[in-house]
C-alpha positions as CSV (number, residue, x, y, z in Angstrom):
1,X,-48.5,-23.5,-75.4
2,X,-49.7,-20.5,-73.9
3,X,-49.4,-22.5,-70.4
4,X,-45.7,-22.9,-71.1
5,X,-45.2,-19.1,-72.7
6,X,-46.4,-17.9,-69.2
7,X,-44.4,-20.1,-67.7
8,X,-41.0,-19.1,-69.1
9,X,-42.2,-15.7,-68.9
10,X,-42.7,-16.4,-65.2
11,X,-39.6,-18.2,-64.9
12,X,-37.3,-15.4,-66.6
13,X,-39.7,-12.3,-64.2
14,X,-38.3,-14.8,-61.1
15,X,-35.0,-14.8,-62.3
16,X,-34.2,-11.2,-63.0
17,X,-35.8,-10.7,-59.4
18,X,-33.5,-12.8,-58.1
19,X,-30.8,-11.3,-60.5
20,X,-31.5,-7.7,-59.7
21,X,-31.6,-8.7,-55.9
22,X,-28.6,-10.9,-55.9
23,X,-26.7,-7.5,-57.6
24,X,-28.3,-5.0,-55.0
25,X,-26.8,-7.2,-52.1
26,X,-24.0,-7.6,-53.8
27,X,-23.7,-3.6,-54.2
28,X,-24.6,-3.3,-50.3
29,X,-21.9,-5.4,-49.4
30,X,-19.7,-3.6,-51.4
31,X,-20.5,-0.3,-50.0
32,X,-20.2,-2.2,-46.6
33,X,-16.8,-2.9,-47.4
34,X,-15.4,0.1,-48.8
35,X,-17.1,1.7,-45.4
36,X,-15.3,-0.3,-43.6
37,X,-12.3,0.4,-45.1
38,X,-12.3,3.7,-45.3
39,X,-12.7,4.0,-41.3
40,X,-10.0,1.5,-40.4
41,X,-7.5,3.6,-42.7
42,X,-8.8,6.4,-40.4
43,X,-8.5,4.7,-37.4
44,X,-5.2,3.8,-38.0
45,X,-4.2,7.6,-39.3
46,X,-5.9,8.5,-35.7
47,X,-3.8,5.8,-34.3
48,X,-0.1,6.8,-35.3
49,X,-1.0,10.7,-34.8
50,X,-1.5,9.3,-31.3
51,X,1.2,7.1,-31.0
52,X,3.5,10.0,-32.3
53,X,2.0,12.5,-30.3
54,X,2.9,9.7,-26.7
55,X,6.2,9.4,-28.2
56,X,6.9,13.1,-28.7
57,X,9.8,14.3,-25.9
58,X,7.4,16.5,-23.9
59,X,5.1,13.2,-23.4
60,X,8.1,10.9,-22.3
61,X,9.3,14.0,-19.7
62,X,5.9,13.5,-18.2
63,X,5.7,9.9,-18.7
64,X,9.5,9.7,-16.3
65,X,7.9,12.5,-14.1
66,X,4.9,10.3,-12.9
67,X,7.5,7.4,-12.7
68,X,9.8,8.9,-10.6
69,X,6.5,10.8,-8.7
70,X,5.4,6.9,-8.4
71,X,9.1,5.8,-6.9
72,X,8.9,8.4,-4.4
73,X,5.2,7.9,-3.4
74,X,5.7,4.3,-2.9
75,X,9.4,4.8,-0.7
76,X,6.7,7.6,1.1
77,X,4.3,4.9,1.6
78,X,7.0,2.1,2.9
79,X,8.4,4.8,5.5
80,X,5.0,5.4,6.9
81,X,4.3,1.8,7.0
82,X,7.2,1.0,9.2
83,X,7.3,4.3,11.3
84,X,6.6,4.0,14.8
85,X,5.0,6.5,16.7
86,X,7.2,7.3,19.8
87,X,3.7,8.5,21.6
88,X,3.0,4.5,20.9
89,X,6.4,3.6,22.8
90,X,5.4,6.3,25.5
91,X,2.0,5.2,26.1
92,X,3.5,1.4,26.8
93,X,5.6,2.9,29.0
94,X,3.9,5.0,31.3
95,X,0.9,2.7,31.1
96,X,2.7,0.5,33.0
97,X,1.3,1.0,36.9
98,X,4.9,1.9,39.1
99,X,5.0,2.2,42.5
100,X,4.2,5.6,44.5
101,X,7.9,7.0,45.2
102,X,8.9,5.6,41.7
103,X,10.1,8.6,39.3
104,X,11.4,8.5,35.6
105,X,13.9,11.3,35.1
106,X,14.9,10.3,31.3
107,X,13.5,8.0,28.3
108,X,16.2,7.1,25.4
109,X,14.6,5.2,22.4
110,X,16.8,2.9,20.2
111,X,14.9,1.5,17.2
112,X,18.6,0.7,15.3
113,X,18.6,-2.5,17.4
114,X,20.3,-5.4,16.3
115,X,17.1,-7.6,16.1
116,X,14.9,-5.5,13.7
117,X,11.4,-6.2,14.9
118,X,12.7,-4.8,18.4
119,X,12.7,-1.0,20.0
120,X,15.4,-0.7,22.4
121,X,14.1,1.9,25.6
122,X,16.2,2.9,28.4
123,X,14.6,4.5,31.8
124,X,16.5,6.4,34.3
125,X,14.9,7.3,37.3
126,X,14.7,7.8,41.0
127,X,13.1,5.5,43.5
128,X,12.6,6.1,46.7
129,X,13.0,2.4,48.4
130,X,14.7,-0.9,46.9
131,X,11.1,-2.3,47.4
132,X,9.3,0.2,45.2
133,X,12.1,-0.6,42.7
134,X,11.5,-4.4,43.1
135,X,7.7,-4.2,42.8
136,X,8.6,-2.0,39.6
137,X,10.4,-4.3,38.3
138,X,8.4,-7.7,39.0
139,X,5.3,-5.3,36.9
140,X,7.3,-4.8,34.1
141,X,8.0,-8.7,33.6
142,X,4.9,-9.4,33.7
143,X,4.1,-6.7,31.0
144,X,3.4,-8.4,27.8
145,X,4.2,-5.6,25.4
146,X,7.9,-5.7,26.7
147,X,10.2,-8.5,26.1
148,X,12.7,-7.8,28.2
149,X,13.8,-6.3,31.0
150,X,17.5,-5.7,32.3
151,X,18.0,-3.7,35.9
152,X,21.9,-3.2,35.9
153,X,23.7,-4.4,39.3
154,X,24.4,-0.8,40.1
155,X,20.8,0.0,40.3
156,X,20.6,-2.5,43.9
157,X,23.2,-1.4,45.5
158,X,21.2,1.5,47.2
159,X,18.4,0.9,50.1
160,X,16.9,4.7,49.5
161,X,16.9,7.1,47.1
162,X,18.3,4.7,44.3
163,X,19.3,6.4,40.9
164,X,18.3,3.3,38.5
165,X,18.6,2.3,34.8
166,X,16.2,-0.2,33.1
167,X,17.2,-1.3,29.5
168,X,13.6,-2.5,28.1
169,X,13.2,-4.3,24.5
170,X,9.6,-3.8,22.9
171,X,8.1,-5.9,20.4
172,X,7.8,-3.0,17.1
173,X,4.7,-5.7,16.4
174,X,3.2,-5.2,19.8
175,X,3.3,-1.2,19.1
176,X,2.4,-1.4,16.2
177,X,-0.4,-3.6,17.0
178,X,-1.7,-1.2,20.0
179,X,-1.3,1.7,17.2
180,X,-4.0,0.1,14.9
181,X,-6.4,-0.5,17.8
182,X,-6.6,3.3,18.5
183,X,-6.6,4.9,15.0
């Protein structure tokens, strides 16, 4: 009898351990929640003050400002992208070897051409000799960079002192290409 006495007094010492514990978590967990709770409500107070505040006129002035900032940056950015640099043209040009009495007086550029990916050039100049002006010209067909070359009738005539015309097409790749080597 005493055996079983100690052992219902042990039995009912486990079970309000286990009783007081199971209420102590139960407590935590409530405290855990209502925590919780209480900072989610604040969050989301935090959250529409915020959301307001974006939506407020002075924020959606700024917001179109960088937008319209953004449009001009990137029509900026495509501009410079598709620029070429006349120096470019020029260097093609005159890095073309030409014969001793050859002599440009006058350099027109044309980059509206009706082919896009093309820079129209026209060269006037004086040469001293049809030969000069036929060793010019056999040099500038062999010239890679330029596509084509057109020497206008009138520009033969002459055996000395010839006034001439070239009509040159350049590749805007090939420029472009010789641009990117030297930067």
């Amino acid at each position: 009898m005493l055996y079983e006495k100690q052992l219902e007094k042990l039995i009912i010492v486990l079970g309000m351990t286990i009783l007081i514990g199971l209420v102590c978590l139960f407590l935590i967990l409530l405290s855990v929640r209502l925590y919780i709770l209480g900072q989610t409500t604040s969050q989301r107070f935090e959250f529409e003050g915020a959301q307001k505040k974006v939506q407020s006129s002075e924020s959606l002035n700024l917001k179109n400002m960088i937008l319209e900032y953004n449009g001009v940056l990137s029509r900026v950015d495509l501009f410079y992208n598709n620029q070429l640099y006349m120096s470019q043209i020029l260097g093609v040009l005159f890095g073309v070897s030409k014969p001793e009495g050859l002599y440009f007086t006058a350099v027109s550029i044309d980059t509206t051409q009706e082919n896009a990916d093309e820079v129209g050039i026209v060269l006037s100049g004086v040469s001293g000799t049809r030969d000069e002006l036929t060793n010019f010209k056999k040099i500038i067909e062999e010239e890679k960079m330029i596509k084509s070359a057109y020497f206008p009738p009138e520009s033969w005539v002459s055996a000395k002192n010839i006034n001439f015309n070239i009509t040159l097409k350049v590749l805007k790749e090939e420029v472009g290409n010789n641009r990117n080597t030297d930067e």
